[in-house]
N, C-alpha and C positions, 0 to 999 in steps of 0.2 A: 522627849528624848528620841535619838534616832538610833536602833539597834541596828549592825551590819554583821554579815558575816564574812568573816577573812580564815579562807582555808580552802583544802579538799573539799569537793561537793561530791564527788563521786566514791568517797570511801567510807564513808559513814552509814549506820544504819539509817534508812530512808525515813523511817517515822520523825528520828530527829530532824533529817535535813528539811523533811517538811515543818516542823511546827518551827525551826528556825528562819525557813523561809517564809512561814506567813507571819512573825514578828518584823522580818524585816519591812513587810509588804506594809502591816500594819502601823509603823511606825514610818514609813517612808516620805512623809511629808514635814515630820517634823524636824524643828530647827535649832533649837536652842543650846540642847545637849547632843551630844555623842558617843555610842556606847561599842564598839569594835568588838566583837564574840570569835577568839582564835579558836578554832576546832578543826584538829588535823593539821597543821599549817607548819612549814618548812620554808623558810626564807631562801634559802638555795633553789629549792623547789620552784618556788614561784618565780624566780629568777630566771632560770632555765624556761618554766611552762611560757615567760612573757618572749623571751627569744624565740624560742620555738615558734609563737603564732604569729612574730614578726619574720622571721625568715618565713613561712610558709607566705604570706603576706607579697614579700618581698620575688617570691619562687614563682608567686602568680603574676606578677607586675603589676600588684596593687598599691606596691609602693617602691620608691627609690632606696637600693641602701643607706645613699651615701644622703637622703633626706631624714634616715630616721635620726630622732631625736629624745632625749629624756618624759617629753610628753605623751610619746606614742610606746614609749614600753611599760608609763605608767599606765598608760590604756588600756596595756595588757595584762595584767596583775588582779590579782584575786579580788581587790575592792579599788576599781581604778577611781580617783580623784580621792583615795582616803589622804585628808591629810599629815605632814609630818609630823613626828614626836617632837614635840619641845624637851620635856624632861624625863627622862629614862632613872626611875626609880629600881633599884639592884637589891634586895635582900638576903640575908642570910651570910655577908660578906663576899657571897661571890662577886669575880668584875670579868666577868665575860657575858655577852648579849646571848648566849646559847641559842644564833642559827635565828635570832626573833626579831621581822619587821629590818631587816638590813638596807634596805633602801630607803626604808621611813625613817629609819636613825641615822643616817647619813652626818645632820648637821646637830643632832639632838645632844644636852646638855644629860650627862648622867652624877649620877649620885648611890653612891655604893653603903650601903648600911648595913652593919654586922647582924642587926637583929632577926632570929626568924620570923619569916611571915606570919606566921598565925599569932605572935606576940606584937607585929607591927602593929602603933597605932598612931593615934593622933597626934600623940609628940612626935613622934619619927616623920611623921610629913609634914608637922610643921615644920621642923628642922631639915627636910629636905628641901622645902618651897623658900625655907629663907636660904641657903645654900642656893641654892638657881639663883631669887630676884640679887642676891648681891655679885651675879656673873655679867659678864658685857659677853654678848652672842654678838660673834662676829661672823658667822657662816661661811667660812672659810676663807676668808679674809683675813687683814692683820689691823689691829689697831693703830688708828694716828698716832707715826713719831711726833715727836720733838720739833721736827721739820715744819709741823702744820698743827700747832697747839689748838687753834681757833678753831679745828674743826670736829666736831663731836664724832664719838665713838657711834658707828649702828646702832639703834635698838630694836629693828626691826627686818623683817627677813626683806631684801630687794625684791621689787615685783618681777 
């Protein structure tokens, strides 16, 4: 498993930032799993901190405005290349994403469950994982009308 850290680095006490940055160090080869550790982290935040180092970027002329693009402000972002959320798991019945990972949920499938967390268990995710696999993810897309029956719905995110 591969831990990362997504957040503030500069507001935490330093004993933590260090033993979380030698998990990440020490895990950082690995591949299989993926474990995202949010500490301090502010979706708005991060948002602003990736503009900001692209305008700055941009102020040196190290780069074109009118060339940036969605990969270079992922660039900029607390864990650039984290991948997207697929399924956004909501507890406790709330349905708002509270300010969390708002670019990684972009195209993410959610599922809102009354239960609270600490009572969530196994039923409630399997009940959330079958709730997702019986969704067609269209990533912002529309599903084939009637017009083009022959041609299957996405199942997959476009490269």
């Amino acid at each position: 498993m591969r831990a990362r850290w997504c957040g503030r680095r500069d507001r935490i006490d330093p004993s933590l930032a260090s033993v979380l940055t030698l998990v990440e160090s020490m895990t950082s080869n690995n591949q299989t799993l993926s474990l995202t550790i949010c500490v301090d982290y502010g979706g708005r935040e991060e948002l602003v901190e990736a503009a900001r180092a692209l305008a700055a970027e941009a102020a040196s002329g190290a780069i074109l405005p009118q060339d940036i693009g969605p990969a270079d402000l992922d660039w900029n972002m607390y864990v650039p290349g984290l991948p997207d959320v697929d399924l956004l798991i909501r507890t406790s019945g709330e349905q708002w994403i509270s300010n969390f990972l708002p670019w990684h949920l972009a195209y993410a499938e959610m599922v809102f469950d009354p239960t609270p967390w600490p009572s969530f268990g196994l039923e409630q995710l399997r009940e959330a994982v079958t709730i997702y696999a019986g969704r067609q993810r269209r990533f912002g897309g529309t599903l084939p009308g009637p017009t083009r029956p022959t041609e299957p719905a996405r199942s997959a995110k476009p490269a």
